[in-house]
C-alpha positions in Angstrom: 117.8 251.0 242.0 120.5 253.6 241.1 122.2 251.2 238.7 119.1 250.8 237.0 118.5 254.5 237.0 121.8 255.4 235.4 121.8 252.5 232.6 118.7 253.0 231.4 119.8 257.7 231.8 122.7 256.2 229.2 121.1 254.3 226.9 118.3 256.8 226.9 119.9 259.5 225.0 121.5 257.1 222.4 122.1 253.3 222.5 124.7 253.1 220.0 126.3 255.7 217.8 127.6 254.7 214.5 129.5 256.7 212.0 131.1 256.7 208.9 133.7 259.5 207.4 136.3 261.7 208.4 135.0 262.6 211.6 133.1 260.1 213.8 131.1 260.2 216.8 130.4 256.8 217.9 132.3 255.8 221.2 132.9 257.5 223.6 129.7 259.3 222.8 126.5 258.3 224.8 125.1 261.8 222.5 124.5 259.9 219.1 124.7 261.3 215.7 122.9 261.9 212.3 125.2 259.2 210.4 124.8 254.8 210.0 127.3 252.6 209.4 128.6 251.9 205.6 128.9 248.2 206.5 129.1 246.8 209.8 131.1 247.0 213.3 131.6 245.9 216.5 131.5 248.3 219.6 132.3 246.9 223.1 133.5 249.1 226.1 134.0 248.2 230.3 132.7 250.6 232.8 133.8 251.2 235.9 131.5 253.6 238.7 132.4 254.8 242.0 129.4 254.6 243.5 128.9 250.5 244.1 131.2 247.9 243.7 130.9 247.0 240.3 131.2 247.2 236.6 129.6 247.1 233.7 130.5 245.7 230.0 128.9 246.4 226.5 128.9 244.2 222.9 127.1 246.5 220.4 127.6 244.9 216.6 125.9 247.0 213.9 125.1 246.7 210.1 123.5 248.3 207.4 120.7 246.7 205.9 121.9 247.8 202.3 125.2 246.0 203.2 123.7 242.9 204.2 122.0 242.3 201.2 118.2 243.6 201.9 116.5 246.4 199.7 116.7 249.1 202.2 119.4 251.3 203.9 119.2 251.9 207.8 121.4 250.5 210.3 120.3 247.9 212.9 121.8 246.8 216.2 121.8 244.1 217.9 123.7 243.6 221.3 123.3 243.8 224.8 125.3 244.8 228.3 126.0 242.7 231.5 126.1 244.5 235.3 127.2 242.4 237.7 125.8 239.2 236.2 122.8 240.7 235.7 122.1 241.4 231.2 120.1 243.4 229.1 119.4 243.3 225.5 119.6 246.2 223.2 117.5 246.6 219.7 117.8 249.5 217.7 116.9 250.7 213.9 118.7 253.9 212.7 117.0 255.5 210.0 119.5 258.5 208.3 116.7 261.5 207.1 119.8 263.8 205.9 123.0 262.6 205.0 125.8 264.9 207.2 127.7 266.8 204.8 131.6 268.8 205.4 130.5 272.2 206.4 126.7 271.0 206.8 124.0 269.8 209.1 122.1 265.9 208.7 119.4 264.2 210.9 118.2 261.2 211.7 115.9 258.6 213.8 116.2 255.9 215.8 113.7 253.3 217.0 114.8 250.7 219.9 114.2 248.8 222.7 116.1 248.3 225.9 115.8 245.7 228.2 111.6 245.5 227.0 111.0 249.2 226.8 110.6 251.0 223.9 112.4 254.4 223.1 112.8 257.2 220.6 115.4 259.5 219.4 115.6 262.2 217.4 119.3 263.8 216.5 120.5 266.8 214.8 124.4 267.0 213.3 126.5 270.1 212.1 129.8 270.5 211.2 132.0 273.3 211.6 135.6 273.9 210.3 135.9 271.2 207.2 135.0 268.5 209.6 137.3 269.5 212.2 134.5 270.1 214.9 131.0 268.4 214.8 128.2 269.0 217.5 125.5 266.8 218.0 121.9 266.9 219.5 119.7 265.0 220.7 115.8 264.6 221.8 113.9 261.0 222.7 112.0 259.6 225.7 111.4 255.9 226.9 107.5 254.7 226.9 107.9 254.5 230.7 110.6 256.3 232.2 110.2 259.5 230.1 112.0 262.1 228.3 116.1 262.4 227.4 118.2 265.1 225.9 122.1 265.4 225.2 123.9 267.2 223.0 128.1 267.3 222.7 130.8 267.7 220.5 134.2 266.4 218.3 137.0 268.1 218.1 139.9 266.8 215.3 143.7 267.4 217.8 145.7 265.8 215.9 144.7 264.5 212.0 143.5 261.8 211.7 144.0 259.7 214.9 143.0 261.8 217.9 140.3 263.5 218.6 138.5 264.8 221.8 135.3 264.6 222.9 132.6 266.7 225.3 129.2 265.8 226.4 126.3 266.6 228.9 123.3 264.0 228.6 120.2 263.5 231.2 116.8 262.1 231.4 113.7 263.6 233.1 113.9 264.1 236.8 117.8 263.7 236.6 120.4 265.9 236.8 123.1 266.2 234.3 125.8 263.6 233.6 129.0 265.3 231.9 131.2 263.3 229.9 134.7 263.8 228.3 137.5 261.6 226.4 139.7 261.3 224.0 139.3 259.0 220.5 142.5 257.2 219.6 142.7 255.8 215.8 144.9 253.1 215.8 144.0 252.1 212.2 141.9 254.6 211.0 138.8 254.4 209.9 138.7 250.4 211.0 140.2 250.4 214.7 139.9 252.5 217.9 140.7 252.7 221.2 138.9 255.4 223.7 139.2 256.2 227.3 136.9 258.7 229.3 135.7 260.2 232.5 132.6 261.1 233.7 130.2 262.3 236.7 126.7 262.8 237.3 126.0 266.2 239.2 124.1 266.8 242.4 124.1 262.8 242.8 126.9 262.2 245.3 130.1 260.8 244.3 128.7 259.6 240.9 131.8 259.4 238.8 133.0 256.7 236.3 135.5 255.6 233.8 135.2 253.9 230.7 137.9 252.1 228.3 136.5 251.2 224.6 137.3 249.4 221.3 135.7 250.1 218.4 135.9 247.7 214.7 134.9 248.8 211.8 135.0 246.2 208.9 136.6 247.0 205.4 
């Protein structure tokens, strides 16, 4: 089913991306990045695609574990999307290996499972220019449906409330989705709005739109 195919090409290359920081690259990014969460926060976004008649809609909450009150320090999430009345689930650790540093590169891990099927993710961060531009990488695979890649980028426009965003992502067997916004900081650092376009090449008129919000809580 190509709605099936193209959720699960999403949530491949990164289920949720969290961030802390000057520079953040959780939504609009699908690419996700070497950074968790100081506390907690809420992601939800609406999607609308071309190709069927349809939309879909996303509730992502986060938190670190440190935060909560456990001995440890990763970031779990908990959440799930709904496509046309039919829902998934989404379960996801986030473990940080290097902490991203101004000027310098992190990594980190994540472990999940989407709709019953486990997946993997590997991601590498650098930044550039005092934080100014960040790029991101990413390498994972599902037990079932195979390998996914993306990689994408940051850029600060206008300190500290905009900032505009570049991605390609895919998953084995599928060609390349590119993706593009912009980040808007209404509060920043603890309320965002995003907006974005996207298509999938070589698939037909496979082009979408997605609006955001994003909490992050003091």
């Amino acid at each position: 089913m190509v709605v099936q195919r193209q959720l699960l090409q999403a949530v491949a290359t990164s289920v949720l991306t969290a961030t802390y920081g000057a520079a953040q690259a959780a939504r609009p990014f699908v690419t996700d990045d070497a950074r968790i969460v100081d506390k907690c926060q809420i992601e939800t976004y609406y999607k609308e695609q071309r190709t069927y008649s349809g939309s879909e809609y996303w509730f992502l909450p986060a938190c670190n574990t440190a935060y909560a009150g456990l001995p440890f320090n990763f970031e779990i999430t908990a959440g799930g999307n709904r496509i046309e009345g039919e829902k998934s689930t989404v379960l996801q650790a986030k473990f940080l290996l290097k902490t991203l540093e101004t000027n310098g590169a992190g990594y980190a891990l994540s472990l999940g499972t989407f709709g019953g099927e486990p997946y993997f993710n590997t991601i590498g961060s650098r930044s550039f220019f005092d934080d100014r531009v960040v790029v991101h990488g990413n390498l994972g695979s599902f037990r079932d449906t195979g390998g996914t890649w993306g990689y994408g980028a940051e850029v600060l426009l206008w300190a500290p409330r905009v900032y505009g965003i570049f991605e390609s992502y895919g998953q084995h067997r599928e060609t390349p989705t590119y993706h593009y916004g912009f980040r808007f900081w209404i509060l920043p650092d603890h309320f965002q709005l995003d907006m974005t376009q996207g298509n999938q090449t070589g698939a037909g008129n496979r082009r979408f739109y997605t609006v955001g919000l994003r909490f992050l809580f003091p």
